[in-house]
N, CA, C and O atoms as a GROMACS GRO file, in nm:
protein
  480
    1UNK      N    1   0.082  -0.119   0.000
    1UNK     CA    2   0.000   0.000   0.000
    1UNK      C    3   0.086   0.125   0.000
    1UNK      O    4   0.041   0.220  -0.064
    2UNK      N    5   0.238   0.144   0.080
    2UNK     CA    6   0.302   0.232   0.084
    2UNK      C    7   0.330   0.273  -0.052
    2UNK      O    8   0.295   0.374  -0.114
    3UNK      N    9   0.403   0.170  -0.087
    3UNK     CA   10   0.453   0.164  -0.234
    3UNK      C   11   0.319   0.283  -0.338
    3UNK      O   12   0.343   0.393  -0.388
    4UNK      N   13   0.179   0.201  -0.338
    4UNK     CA   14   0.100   0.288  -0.399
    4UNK      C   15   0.087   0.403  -0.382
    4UNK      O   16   0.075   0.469  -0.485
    5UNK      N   17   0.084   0.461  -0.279
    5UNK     CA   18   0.044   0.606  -0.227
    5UNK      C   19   0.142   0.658  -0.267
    5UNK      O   20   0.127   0.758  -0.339
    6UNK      N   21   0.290   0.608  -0.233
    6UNK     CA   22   0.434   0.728  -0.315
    6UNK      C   23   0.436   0.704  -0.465
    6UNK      O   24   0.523   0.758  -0.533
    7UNK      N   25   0.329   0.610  -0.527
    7UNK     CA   26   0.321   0.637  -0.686
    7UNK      C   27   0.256   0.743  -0.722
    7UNK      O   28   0.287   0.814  -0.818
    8UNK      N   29   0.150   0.762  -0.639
    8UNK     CA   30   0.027   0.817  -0.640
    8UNK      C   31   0.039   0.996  -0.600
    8UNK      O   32  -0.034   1.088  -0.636
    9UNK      N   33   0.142   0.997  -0.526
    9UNK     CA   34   0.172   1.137  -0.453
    9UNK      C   35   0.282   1.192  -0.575
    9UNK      O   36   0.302   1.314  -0.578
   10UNK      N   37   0.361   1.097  -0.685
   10UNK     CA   38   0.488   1.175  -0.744
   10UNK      C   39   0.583   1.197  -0.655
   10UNK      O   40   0.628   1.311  -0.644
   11UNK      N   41   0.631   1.091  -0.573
   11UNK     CA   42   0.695   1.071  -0.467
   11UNK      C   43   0.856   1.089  -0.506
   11UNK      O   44   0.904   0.984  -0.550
   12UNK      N   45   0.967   1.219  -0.498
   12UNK     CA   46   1.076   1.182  -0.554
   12UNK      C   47   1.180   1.090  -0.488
   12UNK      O   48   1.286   1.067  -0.546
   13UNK      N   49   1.156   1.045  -0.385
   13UNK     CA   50   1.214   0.891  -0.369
   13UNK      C   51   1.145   0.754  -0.413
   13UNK      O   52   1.025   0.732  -0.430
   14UNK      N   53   1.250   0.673  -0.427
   14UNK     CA   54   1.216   0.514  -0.426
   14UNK      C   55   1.133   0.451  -0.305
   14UNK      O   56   1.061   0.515  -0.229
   15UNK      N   57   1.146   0.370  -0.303
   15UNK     CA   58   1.096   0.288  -0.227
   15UNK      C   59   1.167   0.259  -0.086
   15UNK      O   60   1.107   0.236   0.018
   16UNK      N   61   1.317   0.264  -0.104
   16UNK     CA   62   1.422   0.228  -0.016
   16UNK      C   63   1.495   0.401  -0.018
   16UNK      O   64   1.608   0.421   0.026
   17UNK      N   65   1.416   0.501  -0.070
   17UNK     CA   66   1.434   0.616   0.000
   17UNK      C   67   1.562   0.642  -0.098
   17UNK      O   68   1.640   0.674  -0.007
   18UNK      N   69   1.606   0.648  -0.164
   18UNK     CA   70   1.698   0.726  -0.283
   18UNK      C   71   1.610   0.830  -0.392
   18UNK      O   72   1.500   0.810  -0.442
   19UNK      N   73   1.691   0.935  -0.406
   19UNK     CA   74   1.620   0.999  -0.512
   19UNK      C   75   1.611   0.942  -0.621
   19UNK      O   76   1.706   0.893  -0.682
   20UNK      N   77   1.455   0.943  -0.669
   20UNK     CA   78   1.404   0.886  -0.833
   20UNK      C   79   1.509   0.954  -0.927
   20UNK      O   80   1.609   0.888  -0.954
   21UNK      N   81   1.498   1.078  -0.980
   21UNK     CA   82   1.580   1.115  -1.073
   21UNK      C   83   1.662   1.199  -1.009
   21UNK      O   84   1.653   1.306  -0.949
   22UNK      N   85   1.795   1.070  -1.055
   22UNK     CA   86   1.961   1.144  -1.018
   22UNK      C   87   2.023   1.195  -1.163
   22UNK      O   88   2.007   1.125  -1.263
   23UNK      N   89   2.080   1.293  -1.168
   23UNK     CA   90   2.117   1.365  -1.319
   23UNK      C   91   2.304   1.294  -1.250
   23UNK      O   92   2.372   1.371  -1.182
   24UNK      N   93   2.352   1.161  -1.282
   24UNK     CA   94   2.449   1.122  -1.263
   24UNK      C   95   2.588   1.207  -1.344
   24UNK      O   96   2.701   1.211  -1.294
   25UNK      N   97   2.550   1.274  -1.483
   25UNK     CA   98   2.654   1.357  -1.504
   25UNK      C   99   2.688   1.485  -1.440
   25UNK      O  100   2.783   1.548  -1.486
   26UNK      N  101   2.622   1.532  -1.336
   26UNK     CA  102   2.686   1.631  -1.218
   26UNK      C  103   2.780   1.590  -1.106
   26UNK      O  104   2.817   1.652  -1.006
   27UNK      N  105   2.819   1.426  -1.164
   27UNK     CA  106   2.836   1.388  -1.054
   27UNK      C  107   2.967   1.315  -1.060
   27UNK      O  108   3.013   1.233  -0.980
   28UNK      N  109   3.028   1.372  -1.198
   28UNK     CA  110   3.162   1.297  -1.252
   28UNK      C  111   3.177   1.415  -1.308
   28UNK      O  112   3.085   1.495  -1.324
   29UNK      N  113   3.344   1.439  -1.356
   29UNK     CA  114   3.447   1.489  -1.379
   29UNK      C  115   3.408   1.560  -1.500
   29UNK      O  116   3.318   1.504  -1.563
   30UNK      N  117   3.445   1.648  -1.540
   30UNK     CA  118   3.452   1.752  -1.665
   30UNK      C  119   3.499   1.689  -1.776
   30UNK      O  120   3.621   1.672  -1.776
   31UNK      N  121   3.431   1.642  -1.882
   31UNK     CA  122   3.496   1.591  -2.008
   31UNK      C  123   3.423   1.424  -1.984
   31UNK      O  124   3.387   1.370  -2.089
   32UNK      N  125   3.409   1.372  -1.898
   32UNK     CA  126   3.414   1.208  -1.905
   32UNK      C  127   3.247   1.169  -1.898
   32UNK      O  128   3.152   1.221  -1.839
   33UNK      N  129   3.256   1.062  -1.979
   33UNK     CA  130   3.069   1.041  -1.977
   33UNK      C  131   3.044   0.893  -1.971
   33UNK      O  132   3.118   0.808  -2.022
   34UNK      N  133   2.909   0.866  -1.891
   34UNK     CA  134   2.897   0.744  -1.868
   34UNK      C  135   2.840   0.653  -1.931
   34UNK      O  136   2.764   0.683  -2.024
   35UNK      N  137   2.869   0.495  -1.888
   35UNK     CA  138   2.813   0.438  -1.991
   35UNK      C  139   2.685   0.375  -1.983
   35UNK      O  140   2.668   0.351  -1.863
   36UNK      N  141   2.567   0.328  -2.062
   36UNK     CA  142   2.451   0.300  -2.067
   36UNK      C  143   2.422   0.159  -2.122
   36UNK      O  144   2.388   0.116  -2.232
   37UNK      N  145   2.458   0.083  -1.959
   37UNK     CA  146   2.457  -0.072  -2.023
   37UNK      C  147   2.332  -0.143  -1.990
   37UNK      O  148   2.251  -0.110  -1.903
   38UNK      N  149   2.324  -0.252  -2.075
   38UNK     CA  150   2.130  -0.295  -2.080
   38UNK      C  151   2.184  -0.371  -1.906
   38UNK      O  152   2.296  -0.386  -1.858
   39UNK      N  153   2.058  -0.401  -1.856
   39UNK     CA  154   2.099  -0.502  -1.749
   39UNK      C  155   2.176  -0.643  -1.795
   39UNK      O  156   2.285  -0.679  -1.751
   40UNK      N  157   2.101  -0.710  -1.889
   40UNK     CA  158   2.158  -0.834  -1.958
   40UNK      C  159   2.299  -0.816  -1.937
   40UNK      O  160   2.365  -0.868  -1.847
   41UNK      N  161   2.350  -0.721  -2.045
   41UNK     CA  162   2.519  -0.703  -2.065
   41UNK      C  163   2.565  -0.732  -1.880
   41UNK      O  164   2.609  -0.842  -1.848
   42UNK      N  165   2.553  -0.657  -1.809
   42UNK     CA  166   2.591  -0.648  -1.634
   42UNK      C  167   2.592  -0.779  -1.664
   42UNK      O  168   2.682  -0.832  -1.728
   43UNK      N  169   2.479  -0.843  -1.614
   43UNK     CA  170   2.465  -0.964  -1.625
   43UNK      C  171   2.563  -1.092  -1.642
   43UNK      O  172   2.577  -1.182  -1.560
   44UNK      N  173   2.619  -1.081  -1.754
   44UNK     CA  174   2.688  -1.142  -1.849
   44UNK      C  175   2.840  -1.096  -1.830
   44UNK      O  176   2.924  -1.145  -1.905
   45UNK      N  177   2.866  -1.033  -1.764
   45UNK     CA  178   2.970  -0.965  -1.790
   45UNK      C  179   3.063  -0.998  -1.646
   45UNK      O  180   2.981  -0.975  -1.558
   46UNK      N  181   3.137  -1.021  -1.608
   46UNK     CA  182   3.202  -1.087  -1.436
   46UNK      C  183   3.222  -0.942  -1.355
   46UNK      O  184   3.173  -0.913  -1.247
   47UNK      N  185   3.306  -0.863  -1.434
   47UNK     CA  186   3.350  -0.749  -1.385
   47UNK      C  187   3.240  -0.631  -1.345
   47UNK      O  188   3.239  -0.557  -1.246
   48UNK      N  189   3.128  -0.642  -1.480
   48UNK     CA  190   3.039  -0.564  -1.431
   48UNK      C  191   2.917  -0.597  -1.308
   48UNK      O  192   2.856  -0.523  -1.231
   49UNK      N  193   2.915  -0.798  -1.338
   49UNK     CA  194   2.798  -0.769  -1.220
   49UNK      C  195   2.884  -0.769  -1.123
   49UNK      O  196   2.809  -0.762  -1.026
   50UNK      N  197   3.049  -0.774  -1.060
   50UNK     CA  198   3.047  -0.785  -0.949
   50UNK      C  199   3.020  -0.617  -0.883
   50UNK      O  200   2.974  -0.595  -0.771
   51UNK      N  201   3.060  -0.514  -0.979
   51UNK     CA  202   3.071  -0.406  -0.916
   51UNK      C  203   2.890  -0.384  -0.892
   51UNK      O  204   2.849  -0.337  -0.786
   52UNK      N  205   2.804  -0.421  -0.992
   52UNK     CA  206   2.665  -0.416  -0.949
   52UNK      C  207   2.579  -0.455  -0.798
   52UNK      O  208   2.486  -0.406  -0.733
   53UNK      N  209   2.694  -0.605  -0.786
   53UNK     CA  210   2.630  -0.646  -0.690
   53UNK      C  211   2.685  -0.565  -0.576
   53UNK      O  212   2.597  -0.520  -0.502
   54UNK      N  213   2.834  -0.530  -0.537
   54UNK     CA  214   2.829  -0.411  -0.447
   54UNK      C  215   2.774  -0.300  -0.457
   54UNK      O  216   2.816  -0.208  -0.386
   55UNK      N  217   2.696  -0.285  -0.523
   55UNK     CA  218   2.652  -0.143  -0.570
   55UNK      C  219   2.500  -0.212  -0.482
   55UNK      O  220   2.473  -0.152  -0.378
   56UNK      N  221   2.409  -0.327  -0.520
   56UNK     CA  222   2.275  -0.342  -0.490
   56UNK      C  223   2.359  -0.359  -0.334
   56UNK      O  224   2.317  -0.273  -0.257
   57UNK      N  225   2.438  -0.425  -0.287
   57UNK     CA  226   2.472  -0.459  -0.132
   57UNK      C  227   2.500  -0.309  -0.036
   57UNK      O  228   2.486  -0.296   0.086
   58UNK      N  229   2.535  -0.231  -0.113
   58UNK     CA  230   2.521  -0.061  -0.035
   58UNK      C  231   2.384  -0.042  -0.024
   58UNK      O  232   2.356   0.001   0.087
   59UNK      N  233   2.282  -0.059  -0.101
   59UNK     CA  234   2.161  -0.007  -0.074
   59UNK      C  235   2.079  -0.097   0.017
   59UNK      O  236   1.980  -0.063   0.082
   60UNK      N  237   2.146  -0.236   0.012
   60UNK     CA  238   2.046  -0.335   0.087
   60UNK      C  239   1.936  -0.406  -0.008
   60UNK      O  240   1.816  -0.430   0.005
   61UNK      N  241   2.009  -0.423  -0.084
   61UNK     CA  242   1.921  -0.492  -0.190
   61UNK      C  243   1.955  -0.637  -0.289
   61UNK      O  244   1.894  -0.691  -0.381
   62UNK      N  245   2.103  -0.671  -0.209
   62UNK     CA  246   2.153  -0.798  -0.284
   62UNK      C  247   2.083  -0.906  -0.290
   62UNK      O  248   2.117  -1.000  -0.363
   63UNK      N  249   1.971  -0.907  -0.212
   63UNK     CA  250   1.912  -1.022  -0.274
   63UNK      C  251   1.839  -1.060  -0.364
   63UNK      O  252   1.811  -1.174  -0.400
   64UNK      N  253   1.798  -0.935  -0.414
   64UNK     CA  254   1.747  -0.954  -0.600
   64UNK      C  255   1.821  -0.996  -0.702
   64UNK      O  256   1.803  -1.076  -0.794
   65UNK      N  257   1.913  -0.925  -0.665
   65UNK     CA  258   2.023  -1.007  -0.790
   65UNK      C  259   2.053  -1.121  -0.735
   65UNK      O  260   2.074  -1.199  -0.828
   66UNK      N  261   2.067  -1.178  -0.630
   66UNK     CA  262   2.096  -1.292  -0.641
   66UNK      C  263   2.007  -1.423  -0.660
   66UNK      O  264   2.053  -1.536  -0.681
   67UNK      N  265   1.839  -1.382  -0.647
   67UNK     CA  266   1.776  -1.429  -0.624
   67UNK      C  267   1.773  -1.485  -0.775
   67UNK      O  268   1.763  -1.603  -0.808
   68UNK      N  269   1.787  -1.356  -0.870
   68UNK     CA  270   1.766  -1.365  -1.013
   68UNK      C  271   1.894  -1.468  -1.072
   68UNK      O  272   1.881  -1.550  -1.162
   69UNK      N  273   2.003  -1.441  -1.004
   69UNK     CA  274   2.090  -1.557  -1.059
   69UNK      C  275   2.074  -1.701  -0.998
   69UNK      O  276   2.135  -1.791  -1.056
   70UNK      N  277   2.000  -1.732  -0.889
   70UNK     CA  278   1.967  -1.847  -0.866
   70UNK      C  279   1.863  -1.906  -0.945
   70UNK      O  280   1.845  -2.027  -0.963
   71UNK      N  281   1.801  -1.818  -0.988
   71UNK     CA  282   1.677  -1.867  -1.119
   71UNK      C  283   1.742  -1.900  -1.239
   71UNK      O  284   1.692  -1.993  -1.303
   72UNK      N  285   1.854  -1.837  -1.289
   72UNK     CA  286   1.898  -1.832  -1.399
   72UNK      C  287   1.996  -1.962  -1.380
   72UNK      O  288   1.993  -2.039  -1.477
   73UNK      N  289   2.057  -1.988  -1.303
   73UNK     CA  290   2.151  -2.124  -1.265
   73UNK      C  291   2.084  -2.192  -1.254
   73UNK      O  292   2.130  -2.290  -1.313
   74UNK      N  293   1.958  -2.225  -1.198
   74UNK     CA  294   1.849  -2.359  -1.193
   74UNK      C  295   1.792  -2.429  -1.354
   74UNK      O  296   1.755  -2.539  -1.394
   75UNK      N  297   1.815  -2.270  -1.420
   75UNK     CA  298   1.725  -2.273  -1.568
   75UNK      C  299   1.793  -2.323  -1.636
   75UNK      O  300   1.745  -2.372  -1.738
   76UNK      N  301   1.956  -2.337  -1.609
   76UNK     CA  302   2.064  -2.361  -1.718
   76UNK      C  303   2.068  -2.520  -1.677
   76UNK      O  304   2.089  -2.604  -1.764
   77UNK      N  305   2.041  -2.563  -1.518
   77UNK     CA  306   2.098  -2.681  -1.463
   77UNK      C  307   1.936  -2.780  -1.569
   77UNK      O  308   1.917  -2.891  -1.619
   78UNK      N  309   1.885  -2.693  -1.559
   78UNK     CA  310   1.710  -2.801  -1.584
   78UNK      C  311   1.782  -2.823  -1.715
   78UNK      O  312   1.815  -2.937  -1.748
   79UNK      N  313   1.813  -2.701  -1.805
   79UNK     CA  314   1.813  -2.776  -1.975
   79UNK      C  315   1.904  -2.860  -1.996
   79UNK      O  316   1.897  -2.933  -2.095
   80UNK      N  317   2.005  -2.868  -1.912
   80UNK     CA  318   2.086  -2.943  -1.944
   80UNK      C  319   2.090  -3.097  -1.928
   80UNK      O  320   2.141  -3.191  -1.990
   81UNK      N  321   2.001  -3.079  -1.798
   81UNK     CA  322   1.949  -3.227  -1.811
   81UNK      C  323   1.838  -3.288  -1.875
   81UNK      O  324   1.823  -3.406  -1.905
   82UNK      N  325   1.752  -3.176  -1.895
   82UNK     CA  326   1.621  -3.193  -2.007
   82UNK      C  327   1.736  -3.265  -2.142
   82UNK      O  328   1.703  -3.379  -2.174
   83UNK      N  329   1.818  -3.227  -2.192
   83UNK     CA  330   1.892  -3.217  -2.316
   83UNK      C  331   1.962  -3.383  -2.283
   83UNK      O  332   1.939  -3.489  -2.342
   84UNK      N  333   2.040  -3.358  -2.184
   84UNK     CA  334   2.086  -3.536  -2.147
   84UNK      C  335   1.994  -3.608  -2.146
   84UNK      O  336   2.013  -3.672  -2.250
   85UNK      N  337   1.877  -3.656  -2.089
   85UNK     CA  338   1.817  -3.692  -2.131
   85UNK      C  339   1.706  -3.776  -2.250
   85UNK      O  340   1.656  -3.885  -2.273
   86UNK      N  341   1.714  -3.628  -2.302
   86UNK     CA  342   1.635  -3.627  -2.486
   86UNK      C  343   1.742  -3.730  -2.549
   86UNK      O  344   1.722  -3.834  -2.612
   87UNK      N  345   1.867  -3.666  -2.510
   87UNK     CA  346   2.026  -3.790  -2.551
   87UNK      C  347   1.998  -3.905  -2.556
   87UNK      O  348   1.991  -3.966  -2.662
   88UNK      N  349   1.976  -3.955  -2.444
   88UNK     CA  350   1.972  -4.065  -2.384
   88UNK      C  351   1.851  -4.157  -2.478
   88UNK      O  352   1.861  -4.255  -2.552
   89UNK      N  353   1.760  -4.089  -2.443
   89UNK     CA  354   1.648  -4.102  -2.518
   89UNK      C  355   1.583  -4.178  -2.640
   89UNK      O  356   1.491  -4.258  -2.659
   90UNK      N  357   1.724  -4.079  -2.744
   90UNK     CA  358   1.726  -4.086  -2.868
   90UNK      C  359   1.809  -4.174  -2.911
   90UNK      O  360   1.802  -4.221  -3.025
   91UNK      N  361   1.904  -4.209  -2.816
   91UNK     CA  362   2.070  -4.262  -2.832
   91UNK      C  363   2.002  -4.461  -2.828
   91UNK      O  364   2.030  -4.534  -2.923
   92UNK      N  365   1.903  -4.523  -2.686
   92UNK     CA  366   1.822  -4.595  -2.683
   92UNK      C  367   1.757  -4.662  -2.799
   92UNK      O  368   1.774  -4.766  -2.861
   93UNK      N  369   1.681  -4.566  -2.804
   93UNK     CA  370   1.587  -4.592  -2.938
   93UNK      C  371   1.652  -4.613  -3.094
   93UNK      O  372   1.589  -4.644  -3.195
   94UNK      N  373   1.794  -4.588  -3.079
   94UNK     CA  374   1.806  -4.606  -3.217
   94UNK      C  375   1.919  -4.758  -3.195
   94UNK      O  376   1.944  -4.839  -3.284
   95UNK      N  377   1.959  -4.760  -3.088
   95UNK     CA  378   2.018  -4.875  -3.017
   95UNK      C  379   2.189  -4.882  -2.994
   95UNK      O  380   2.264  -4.980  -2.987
   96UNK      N  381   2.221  -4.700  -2.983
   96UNK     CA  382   2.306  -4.689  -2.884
   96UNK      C  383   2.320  -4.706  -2.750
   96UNK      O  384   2.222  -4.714  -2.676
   97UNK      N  385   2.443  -4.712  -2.707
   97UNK     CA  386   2.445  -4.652  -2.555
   97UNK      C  387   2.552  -4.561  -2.538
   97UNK      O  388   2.650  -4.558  -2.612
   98UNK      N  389   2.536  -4.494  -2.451
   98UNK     CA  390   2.526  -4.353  -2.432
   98UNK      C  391   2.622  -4.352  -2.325
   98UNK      O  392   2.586  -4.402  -2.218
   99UNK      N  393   2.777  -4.289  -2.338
   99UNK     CA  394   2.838  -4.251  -2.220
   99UNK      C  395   2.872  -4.084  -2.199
   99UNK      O  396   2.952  -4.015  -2.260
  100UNK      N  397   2.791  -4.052  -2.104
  100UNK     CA  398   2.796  -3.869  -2.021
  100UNK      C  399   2.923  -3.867  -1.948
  100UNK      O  400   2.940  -3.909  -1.834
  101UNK      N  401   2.996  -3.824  -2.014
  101UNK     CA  402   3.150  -3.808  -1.921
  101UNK      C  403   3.096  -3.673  -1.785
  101UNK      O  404   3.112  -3.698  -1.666
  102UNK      N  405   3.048  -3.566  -1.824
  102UNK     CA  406   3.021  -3.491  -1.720
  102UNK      C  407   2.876  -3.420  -1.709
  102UNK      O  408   2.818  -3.456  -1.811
  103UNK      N  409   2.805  -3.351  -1.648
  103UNK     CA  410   2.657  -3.315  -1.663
  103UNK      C  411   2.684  -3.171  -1.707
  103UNK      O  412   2.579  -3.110  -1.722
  104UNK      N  413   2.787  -3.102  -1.732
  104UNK     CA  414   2.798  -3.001  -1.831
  104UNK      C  415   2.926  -2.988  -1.931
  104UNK      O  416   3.015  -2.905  -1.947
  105UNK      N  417   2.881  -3.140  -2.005
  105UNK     CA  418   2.908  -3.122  -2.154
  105UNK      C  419   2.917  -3.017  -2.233
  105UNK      O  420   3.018  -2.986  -2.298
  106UNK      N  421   2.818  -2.962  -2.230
  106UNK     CA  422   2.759  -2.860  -2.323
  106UNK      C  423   2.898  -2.692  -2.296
  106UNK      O  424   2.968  -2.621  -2.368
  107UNK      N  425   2.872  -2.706  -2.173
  107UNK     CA  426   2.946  -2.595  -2.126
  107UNK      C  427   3.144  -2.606  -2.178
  107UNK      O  428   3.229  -2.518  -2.194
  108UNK      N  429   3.144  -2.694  -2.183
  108UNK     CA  430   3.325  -2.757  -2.232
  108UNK      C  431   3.338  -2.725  -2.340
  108UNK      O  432   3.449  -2.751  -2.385
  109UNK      N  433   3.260  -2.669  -2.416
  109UNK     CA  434   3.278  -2.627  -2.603
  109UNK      C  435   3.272  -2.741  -2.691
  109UNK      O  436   3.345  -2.740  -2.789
  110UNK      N  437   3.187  -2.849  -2.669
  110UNK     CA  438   3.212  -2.963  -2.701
  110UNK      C  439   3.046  -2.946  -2.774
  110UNK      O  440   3.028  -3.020  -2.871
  111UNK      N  441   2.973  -2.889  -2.749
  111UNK     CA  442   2.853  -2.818  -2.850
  111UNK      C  443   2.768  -2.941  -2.840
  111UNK      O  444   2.716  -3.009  -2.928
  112UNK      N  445   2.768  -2.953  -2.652
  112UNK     CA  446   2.674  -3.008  -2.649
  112UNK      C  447   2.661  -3.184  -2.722
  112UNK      O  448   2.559  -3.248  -2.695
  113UNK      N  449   2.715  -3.215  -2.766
  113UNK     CA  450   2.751  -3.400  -2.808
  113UNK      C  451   2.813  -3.455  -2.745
  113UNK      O  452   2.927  -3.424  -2.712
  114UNK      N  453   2.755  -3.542  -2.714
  114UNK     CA  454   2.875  -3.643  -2.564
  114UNK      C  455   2.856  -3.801  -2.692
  114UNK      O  456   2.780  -3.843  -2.780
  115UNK      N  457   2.996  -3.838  -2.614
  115UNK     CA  458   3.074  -3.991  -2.630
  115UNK      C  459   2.960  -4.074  -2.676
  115UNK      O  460   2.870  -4.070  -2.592
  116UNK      N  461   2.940  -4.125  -2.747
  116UNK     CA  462   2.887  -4.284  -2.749
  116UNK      C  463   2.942  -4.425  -2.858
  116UNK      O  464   3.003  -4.429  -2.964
  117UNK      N  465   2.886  -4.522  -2.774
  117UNK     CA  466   2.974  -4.639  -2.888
  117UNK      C  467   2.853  -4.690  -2.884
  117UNK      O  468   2.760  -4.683  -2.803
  118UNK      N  469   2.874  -4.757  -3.014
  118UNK     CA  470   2.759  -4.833  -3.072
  118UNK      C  471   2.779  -5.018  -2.999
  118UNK      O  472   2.885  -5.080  -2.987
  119UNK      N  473   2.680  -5.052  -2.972
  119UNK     CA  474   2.620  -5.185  -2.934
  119UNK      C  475   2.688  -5.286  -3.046
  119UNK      O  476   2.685  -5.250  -3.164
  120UNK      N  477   2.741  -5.395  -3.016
  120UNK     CA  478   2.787  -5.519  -3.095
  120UNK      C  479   2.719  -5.644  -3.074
  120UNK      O  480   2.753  -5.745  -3.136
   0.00000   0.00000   0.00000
């Protein structure tokens, strides 16, 4: 309900009490300009999310991002075994068998194809 009423009022803080609009180029050096990265890129990037995540851990807010990378690590762990699987699956039915040296194949640059020998 809080949340609504400071939508509702044009509230110039957040939620966690920071000003809504910060004009961040008053706030760096003469000549130098900043950069405008999507979240994804952060994301993706080691160097940028770590400075992000100290950045959400000053405000008290690290657990969104992390919450969001525990979703995103669960999502990668599911396909990969969805995908071993389908392997397995397919490897069966045509009357291979199927050896998984590790459960992230895919991740080794190996594009995702694991080992198998054919049945004699």
């Amino acid at each position: 309900m809080q949340n609504f009423c400071r939508l509702q009022s044009g509230s110039d803080t957040d939620s966690i009490g920071l000003p809504a609009q910060v004009d961040w180029n008053q706030m760096i050096g003469p000549g130098l300009k900043l950069f405008v990265l999507p979240l994804e890129v952060v994301l993706k990037n080691n160097l940028a999310l770590s400075y992000f995540i100290d950045y959400m851990s000053s405000i008290g807010c690290q657990g969104y991002i992390f919450f969001y990378l525990n979703i995103e690590g669960w999502k990668v762990s599911a396909e990969q075994q969805l995908m071993a699987l389908d392997f397995e699956e397919s490897a069966e039915s045509s009357g291979a068998t199927v050896a998984i040296e590790s459960p992230d194949f895919k991740k080794r640059g190996s594009g995702g194809a694991a080992s198998s020998e054919t049945k004699r």
